[in-house]
Structures are given as structure tokens and as C-alpha cells.
Biopython code that builds the backbone (N, CA, C, O; Angstrom):
import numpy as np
from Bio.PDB.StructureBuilder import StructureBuilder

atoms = [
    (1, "UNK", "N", (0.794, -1.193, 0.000)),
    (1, "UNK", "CA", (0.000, 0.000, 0.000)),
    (1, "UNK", "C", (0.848, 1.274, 0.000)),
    (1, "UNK", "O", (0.115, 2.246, 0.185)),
    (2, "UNK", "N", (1.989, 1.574, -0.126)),
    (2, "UNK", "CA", (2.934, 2.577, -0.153)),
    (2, "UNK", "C", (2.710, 3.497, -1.226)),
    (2, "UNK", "O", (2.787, 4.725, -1.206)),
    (3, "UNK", "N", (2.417, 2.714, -2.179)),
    (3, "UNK", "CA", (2.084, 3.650, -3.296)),
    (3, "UNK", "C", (0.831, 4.754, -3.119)),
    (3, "UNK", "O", (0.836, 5.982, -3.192)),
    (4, "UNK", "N", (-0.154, 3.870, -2.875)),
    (4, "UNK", "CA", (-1.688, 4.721, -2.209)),
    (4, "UNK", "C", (-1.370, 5.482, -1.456)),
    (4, "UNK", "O", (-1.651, 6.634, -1.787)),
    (5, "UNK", "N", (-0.797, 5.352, -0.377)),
    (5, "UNK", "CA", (-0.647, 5.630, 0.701)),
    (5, "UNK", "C", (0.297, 7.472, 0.085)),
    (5, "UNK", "O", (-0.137, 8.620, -0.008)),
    (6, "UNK", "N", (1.396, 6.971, -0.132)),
    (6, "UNK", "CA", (2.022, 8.439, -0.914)),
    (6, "UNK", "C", (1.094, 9.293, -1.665)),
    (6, "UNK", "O", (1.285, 10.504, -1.552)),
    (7, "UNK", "N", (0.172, 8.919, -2.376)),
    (7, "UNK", "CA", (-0.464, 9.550, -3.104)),
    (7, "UNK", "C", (-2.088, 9.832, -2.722)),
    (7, "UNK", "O", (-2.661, 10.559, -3.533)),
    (8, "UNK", "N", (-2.563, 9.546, -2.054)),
    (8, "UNK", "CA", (-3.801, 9.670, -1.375)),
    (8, "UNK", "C", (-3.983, 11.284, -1.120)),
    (8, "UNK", "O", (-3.049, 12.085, -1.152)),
    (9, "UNK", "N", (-5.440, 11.633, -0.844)),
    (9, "UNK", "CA", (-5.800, 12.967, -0.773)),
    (9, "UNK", "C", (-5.082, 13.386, -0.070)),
    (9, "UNK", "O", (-4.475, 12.683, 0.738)),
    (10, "UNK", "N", (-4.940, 14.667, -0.172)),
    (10, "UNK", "CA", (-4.187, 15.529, 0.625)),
    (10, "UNK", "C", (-3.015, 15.553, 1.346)),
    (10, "UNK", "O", (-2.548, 16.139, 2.322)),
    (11, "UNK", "N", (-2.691, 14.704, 0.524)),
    (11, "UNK", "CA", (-1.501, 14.170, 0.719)),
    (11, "UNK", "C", (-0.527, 14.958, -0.648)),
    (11, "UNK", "O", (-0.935, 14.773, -1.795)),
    (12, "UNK", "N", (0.937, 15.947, -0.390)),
    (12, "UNK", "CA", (1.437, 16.055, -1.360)),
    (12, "UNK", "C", (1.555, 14.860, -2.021)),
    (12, "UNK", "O", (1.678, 13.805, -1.399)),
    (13, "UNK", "N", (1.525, 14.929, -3.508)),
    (13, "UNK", "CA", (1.935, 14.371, -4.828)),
    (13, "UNK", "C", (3.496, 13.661, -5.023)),
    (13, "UNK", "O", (4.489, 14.349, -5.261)),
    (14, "UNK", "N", (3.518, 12.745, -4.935)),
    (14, "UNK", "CA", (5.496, 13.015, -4.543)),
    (14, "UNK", "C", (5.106, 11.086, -4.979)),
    (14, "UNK", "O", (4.712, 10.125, -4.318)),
    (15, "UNK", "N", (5.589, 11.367, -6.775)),
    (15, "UNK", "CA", (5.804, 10.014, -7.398)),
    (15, "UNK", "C", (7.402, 9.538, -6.535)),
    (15, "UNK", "O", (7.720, 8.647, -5.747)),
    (16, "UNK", "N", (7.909, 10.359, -7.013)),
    (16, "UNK", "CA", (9.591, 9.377, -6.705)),
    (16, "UNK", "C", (9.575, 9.178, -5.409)),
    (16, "UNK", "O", (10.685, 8.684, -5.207)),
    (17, "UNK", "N", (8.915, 9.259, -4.178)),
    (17, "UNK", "CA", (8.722, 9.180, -2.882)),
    (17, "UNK", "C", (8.080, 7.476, -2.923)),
    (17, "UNK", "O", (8.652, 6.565, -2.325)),
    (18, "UNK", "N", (6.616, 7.248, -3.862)),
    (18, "UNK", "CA", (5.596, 6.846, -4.272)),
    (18, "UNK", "C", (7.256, 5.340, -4.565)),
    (18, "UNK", "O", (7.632, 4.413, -3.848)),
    (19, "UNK", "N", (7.698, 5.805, -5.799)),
    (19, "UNK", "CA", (8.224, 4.674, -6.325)),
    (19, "UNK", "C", (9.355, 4.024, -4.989)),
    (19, "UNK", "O", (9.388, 2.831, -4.687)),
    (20, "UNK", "N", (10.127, 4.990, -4.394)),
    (20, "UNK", "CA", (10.646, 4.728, -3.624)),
    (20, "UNK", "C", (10.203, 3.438, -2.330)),
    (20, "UNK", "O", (10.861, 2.454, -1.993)),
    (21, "UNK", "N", (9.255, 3.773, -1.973)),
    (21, "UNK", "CA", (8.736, 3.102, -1.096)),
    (21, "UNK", "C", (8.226, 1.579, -1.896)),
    (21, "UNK", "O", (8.545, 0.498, -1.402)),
    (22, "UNK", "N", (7.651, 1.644, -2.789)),
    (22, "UNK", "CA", (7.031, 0.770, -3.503)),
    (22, "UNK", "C", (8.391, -0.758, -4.293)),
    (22, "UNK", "O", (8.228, -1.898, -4.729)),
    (23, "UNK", "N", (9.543, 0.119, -4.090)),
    (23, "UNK", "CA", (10.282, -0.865, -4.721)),
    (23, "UNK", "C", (11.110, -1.146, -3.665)),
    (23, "UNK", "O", (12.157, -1.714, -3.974)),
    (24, "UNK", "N", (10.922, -0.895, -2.445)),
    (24, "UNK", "CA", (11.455, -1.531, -0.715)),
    (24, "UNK", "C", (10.443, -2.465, -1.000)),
    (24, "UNK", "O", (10.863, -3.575, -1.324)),
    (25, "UNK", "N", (8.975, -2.287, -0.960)),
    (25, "UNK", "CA", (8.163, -3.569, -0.435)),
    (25, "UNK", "C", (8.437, -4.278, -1.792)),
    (25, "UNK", "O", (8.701, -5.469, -1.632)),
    (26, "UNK", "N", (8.443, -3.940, -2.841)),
    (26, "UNK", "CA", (8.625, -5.149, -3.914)),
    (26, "UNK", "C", (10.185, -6.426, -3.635)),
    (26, "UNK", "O", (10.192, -7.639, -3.846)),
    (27, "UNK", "N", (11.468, -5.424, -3.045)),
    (27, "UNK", "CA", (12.101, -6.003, -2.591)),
    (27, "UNK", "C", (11.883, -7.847, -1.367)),
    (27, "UNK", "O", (12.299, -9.005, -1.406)),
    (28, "UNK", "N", (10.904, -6.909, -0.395)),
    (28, "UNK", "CA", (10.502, -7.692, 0.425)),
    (28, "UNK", "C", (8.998, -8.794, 0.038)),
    (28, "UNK", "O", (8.167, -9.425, 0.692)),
    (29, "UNK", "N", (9.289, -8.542, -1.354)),
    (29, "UNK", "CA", (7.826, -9.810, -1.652)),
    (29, "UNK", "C", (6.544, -9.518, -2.170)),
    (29, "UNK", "O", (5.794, -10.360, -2.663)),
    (30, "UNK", "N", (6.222, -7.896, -2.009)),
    (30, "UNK", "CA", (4.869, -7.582, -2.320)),
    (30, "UNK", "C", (3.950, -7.479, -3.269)),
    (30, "UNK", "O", (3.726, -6.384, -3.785)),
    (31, "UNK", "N", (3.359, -8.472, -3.595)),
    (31, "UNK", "CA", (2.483, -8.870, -4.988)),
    (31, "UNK", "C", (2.277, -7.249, -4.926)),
    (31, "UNK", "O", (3.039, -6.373, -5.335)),
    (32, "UNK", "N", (0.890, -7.118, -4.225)),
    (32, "UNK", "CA", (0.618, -5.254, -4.658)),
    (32, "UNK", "C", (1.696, -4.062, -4.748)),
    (32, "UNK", "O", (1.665, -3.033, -5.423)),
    (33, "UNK", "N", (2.444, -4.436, -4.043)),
    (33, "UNK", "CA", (3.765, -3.562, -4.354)),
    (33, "UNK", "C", (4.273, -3.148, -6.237)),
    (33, "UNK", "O", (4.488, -2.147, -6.920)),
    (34, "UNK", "N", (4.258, -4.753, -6.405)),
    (34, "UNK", "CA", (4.717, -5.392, -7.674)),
    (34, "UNK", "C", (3.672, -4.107, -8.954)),
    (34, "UNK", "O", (4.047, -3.202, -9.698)),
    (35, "UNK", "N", (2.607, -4.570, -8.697)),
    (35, "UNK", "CA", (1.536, -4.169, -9.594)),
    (35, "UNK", "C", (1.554, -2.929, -9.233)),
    (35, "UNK", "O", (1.479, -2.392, -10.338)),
    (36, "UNK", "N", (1.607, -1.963, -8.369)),
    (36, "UNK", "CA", (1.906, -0.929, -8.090)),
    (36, "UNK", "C", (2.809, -0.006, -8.659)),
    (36, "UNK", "O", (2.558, 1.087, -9.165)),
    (37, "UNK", "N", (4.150, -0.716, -8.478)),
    (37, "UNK", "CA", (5.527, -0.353, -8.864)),
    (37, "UNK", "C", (5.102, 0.015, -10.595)),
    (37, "UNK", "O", (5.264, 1.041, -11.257)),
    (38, "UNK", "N", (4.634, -1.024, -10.862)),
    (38, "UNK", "CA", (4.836, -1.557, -12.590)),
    (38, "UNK", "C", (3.671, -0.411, -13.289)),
    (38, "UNK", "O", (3.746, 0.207, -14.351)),
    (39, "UNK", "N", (2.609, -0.412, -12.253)),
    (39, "UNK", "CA", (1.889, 0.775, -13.011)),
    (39, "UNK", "C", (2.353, 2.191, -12.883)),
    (39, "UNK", "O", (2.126, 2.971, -13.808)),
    (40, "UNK", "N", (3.019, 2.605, -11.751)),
    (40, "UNK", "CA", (3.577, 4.017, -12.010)),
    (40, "UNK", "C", (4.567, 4.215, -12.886)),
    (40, "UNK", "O", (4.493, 5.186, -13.639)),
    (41, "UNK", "N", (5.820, 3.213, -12.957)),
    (41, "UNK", "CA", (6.609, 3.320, -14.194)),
    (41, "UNK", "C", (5.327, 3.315, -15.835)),
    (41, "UNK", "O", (5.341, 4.266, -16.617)),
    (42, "UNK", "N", (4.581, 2.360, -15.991)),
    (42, "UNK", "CA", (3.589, 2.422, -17.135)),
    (42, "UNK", "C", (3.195, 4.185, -17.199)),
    (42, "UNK", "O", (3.765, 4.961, -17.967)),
    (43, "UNK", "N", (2.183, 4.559, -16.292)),
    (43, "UNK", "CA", (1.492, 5.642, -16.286)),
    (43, "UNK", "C", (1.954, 7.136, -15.696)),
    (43, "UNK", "O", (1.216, 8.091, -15.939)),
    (44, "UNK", "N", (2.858, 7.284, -15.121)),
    (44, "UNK", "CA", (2.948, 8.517, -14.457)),
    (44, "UNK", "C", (3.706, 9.381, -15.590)),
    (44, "UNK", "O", (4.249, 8.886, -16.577)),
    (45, "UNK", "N", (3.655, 10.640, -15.307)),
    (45, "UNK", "CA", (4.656, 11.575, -16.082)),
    (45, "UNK", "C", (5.588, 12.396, -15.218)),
    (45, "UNK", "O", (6.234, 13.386, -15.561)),
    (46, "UNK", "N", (5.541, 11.794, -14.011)),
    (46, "UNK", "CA", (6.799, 11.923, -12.672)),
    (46, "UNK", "C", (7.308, 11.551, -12.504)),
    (46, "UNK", "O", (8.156, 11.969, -11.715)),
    (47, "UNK", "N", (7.378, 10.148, -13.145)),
    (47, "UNK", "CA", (8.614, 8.716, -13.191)),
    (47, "UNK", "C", (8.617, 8.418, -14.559)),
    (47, "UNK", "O", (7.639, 8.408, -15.306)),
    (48, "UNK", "N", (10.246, 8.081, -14.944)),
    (48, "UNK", "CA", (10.487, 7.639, -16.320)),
    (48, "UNK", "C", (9.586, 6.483, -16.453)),
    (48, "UNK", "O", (9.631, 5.498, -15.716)),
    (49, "UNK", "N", (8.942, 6.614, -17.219)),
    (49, "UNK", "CA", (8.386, 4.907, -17.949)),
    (49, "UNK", "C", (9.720, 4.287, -18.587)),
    (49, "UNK", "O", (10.593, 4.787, -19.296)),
    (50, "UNK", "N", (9.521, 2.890, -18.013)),
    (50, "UNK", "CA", (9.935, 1.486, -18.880)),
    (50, "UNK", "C", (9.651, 0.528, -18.833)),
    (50, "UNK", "O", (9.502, -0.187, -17.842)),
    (51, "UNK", "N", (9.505, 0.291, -19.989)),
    (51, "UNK", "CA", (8.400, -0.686, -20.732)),
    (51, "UNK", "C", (8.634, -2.134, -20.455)),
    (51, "UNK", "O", (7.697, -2.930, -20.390)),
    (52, "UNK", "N", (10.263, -2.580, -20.242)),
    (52, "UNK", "CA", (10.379, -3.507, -19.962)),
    (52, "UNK", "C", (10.355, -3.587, -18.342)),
    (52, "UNK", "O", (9.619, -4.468, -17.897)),
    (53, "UNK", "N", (11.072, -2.772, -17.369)),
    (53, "UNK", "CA", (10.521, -2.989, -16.313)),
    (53, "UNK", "C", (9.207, -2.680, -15.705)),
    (53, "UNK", "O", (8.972, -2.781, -14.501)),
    (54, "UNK", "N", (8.333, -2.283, -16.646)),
    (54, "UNK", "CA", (6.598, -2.344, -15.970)),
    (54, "UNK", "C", (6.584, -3.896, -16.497)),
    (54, "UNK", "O", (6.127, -4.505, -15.529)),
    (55, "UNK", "N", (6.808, -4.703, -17.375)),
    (55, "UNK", "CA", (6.546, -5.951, -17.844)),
    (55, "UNK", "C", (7.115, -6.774, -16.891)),
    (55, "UNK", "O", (6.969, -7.965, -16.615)),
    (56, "UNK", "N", (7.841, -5.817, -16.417)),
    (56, "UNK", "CA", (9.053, -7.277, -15.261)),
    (56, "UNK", "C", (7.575, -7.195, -14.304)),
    (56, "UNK", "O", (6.615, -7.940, -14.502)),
    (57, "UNK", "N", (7.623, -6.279, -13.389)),
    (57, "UNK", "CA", (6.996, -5.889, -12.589)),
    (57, "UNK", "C", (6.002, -6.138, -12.422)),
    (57, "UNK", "O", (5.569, -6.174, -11.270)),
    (58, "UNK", "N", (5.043, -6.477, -13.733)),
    (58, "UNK", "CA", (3.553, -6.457, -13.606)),
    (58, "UNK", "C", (3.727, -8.139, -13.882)),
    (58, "UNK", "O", (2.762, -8.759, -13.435)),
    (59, "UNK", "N", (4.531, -8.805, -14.383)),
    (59, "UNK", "CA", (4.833, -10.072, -14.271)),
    (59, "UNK", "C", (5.105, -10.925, -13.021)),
    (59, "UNK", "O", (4.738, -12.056, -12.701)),
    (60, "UNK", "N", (5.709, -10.196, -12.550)),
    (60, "UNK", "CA", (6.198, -10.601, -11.223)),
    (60, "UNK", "C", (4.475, -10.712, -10.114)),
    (60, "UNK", "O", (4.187, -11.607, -9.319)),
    (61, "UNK", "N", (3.487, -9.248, -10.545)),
    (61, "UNK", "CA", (2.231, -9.513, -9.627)),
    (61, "UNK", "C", (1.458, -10.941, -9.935)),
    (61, "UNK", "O", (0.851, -11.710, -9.190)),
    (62, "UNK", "N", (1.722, -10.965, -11.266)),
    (62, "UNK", "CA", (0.488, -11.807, -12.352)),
    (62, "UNK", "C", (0.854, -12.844, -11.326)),
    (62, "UNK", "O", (0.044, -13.177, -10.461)),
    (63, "UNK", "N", (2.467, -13.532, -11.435)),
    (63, "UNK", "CA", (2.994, -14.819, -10.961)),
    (63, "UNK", "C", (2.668, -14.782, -9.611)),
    (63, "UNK", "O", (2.844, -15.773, -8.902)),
    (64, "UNK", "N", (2.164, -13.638, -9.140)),
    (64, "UNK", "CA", (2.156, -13.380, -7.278)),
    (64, "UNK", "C", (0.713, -13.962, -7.008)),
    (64, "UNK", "O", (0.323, -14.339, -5.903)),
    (65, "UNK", "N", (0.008, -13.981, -8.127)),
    (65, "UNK", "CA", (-1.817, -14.459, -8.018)),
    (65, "UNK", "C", (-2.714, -12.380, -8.496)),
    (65, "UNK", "O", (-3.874, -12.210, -8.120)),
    (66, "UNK", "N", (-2.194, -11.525, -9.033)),
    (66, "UNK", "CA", (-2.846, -10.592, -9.053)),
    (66, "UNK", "C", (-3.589, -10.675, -10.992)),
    (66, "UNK", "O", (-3.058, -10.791, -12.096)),
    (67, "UNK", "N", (-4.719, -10.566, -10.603)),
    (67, "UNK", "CA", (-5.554, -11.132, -11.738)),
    (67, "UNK", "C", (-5.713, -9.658, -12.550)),
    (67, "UNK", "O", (-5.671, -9.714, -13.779)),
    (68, "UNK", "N", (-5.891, -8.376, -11.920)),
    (68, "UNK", "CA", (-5.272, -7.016, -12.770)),
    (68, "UNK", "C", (-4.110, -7.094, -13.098)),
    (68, "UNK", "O", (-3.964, -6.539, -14.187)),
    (69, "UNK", "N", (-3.198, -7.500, -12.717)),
    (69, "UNK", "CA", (-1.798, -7.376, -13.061)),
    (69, "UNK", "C", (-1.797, -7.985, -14.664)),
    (69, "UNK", "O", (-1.366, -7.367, -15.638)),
    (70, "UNK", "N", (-2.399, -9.377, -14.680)),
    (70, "UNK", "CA", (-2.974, -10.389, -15.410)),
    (70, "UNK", "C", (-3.478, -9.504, -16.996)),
    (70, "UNK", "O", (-3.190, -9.582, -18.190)),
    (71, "UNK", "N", (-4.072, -8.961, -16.418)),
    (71, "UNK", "CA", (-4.981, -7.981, -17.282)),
    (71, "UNK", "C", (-3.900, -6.618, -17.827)),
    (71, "UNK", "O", (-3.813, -6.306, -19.015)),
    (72, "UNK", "N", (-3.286, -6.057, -16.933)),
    (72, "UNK", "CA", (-2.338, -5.305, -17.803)),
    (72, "UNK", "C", (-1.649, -5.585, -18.790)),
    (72, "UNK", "O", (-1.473, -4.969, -19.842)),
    (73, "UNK", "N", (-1.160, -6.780, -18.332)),
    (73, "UNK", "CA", (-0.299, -7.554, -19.170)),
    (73, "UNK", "C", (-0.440, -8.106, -20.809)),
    (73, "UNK", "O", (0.324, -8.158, -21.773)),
    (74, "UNK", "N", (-2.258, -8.586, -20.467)),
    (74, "UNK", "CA", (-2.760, -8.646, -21.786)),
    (74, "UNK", "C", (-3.256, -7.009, -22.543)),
    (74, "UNK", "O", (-3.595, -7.009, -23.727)),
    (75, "UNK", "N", (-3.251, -6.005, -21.929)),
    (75, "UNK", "CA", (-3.423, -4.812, -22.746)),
    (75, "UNK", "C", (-2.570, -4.444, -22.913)),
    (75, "UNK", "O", (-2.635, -3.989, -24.055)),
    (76, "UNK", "N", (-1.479, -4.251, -22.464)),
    (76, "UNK", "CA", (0.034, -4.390, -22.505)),
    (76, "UNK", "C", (0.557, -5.009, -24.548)),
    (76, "UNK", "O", (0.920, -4.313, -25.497)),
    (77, "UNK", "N", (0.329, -6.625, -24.440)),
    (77, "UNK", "CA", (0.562, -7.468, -25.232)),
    (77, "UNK", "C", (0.166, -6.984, -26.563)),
    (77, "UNK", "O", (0.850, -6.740, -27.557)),
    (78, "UNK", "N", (-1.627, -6.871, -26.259)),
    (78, "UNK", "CA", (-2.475, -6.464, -27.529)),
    (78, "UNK", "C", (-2.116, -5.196, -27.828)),
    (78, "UNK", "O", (-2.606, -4.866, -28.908)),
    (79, "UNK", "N", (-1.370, -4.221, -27.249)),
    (79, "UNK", "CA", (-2.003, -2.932, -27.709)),
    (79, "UNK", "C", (-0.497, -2.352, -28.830)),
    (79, "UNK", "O", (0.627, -2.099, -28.399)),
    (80, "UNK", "N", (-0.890, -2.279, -30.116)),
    (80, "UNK", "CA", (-0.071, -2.005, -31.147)),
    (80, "UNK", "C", (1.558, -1.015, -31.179)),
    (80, "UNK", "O", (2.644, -0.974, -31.758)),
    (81, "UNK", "N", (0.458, -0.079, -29.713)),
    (81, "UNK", "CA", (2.104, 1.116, -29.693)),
    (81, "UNK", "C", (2.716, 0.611, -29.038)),
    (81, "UNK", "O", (3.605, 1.337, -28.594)),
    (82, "UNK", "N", (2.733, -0.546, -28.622)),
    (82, "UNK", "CA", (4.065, -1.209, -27.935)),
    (82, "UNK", "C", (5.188, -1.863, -28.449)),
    (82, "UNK", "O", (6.281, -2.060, -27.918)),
    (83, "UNK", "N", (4.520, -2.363, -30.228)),
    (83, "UNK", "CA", (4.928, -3.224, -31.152)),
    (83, "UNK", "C", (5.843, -4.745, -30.803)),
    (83, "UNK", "O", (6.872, -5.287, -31.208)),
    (84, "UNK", "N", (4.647, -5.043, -29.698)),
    (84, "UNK", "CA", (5.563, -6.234, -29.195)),
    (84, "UNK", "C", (5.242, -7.400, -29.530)),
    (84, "UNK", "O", (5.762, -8.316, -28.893)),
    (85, "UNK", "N", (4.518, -7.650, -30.365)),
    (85, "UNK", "CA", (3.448, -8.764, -31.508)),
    (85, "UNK", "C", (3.491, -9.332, -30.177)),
    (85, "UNK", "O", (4.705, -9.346, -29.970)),
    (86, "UNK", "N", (2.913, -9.831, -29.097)),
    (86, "UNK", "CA", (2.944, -10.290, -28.261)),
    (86, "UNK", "C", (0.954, -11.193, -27.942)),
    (86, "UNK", "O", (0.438, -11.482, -26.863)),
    (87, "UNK", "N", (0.301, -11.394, -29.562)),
    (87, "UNK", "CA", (-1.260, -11.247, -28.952)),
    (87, "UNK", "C", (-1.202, -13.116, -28.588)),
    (87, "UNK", "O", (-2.350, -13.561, -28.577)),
    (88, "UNK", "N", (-0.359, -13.971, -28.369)),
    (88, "UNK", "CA", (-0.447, -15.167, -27.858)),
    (88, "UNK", "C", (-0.051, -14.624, -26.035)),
    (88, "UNK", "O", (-0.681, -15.142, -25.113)),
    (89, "UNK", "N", (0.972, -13.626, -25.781)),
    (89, "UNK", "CA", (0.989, -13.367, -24.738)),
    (89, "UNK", "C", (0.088, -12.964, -24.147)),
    (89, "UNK", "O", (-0.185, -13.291, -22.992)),
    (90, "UNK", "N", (-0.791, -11.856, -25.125)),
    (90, "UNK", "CA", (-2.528, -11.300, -24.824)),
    (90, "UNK", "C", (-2.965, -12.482, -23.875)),
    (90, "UNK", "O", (-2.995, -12.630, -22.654)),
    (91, "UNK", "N", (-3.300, -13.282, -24.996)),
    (91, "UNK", "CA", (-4.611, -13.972, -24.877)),
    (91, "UNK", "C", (-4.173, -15.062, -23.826)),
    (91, "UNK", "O", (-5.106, -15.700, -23.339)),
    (92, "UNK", "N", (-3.074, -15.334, -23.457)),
    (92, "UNK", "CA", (-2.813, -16.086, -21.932)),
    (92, "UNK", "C", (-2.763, -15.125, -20.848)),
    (92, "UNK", "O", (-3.007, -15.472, -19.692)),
    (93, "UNK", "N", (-2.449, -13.888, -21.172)),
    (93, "UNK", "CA", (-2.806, -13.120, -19.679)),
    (93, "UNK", "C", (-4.033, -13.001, -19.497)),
    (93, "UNK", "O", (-4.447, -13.118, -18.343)),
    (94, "UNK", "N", (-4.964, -12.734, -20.578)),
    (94, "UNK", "CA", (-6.005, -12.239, -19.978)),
    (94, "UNK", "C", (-7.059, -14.187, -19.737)),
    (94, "UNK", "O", (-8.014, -14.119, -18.962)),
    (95, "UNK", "N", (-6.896, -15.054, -20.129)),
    (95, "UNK", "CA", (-7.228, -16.268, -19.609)),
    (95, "UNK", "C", (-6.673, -16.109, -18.293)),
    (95, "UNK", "O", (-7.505, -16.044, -17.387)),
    (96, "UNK", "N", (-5.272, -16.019, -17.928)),
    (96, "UNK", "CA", (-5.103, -16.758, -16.742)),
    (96, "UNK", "C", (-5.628, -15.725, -15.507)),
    (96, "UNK", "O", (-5.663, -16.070, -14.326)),
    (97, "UNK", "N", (-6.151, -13.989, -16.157)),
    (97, "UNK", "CA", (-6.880, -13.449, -15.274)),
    (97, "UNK", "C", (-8.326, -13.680, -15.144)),
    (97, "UNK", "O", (-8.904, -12.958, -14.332)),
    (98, "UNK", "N", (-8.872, -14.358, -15.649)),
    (98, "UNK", "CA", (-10.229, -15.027, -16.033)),
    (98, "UNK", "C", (-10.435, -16.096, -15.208)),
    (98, "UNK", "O", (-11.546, -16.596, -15.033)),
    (99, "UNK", "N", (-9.429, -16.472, -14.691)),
    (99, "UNK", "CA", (-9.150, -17.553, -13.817)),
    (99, "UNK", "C", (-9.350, -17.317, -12.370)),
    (99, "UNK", "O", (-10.077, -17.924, -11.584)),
    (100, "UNK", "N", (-8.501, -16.242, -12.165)),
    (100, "UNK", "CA", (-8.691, -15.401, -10.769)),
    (100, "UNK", "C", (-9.660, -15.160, -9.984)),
    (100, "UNK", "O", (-9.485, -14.472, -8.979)),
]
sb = StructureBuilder()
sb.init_structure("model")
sb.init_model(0)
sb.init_chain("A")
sb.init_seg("    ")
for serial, (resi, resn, name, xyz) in enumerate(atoms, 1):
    if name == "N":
        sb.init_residue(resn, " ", resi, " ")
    sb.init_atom(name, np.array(xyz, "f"), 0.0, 1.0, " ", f" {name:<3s}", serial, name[0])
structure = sb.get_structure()
């Protein structure tokens, strides 16, 4: 929850604080950490995106049991501006989040 937690109302805004914390608990094991971590590198414009470590990252939740993570992964796969022909990877993430 580090990530939330940094960024929650009224709470200053403070990504690299956000990532900071988030990649201690990923250190120590944290599926949500994981999926956390992997979406602020994906989405923020306060932290560099990378593409391969949101894939590590959001891989690492999927394998943790996180069935969104699951799901990034397949929009991730399918989605063209990534150019990662990846739609067999699609279509097993989003099964094995179907599963969840």
C-alpha cells in the first residue's frame, strides 16, 4: 500500500517518494507492491516509464496471483504502440486473469 498511501488525498503528490517506497516492499515480496511499482513506471509523467521494467513488474504480480496485473499484461501485449506482436501473450494473460 505505499504507493496509495504516498499519493492519497491531501496528501502532497510526490511520485519518486511513491516509487521509492514501492520498490522496498517489492524487494521484500509484495504482490501489490509489484503491480503498483509496474503501473507508475507504465502511467505517471513523474517517473520515467519502462516498458520492460513495468513488464518485469507487472509479471512478477500476475505470478504473485494478481488477476489485474494479469490484465495489464494482456493490454500491454495487444495494444499495437508497444509493437511487441505479443497477442499469444494477450490472450494467456487475460485467460489466466479469467481464472482469478
Amino acid at each position: 500500500m505505499p504507493y496509495q498511501h504516498c499519493l492519497r488525498a491531501g496528501v502532497k503528490q510526490n511520485y519518486q517518494h511513491a516509487a521509492e517506497k514501492n520498490q522496498y516492499a517489492v524487494i521484500q515480496g509484495s504482490v501489490r507492491a509489484s503491480y503498483n511499482l509496474g503501473s507508475l513506471y507504465q502511467g505517471s509523467q513523474e517517473v520515467e516509464q519502462d516498458l520492460g521494467l513495468v513488464i518485469e513488474l507487472l509479471t512478477q504480480a500476475a505470478e504473485g496471483g494478481s488477476a489485474v496485473a494479469m490484465q495489464n499484461l494482456g493490454l500491454i501485449y495487444s495494444n499495437p504502440k508497444y509493437r511487441l506482436k505479443g497477442y499469444l501473450n494477450a490472450l494467456q494473460s487475460f485467460e489466466r486473469a479469467t481464472e482469478n
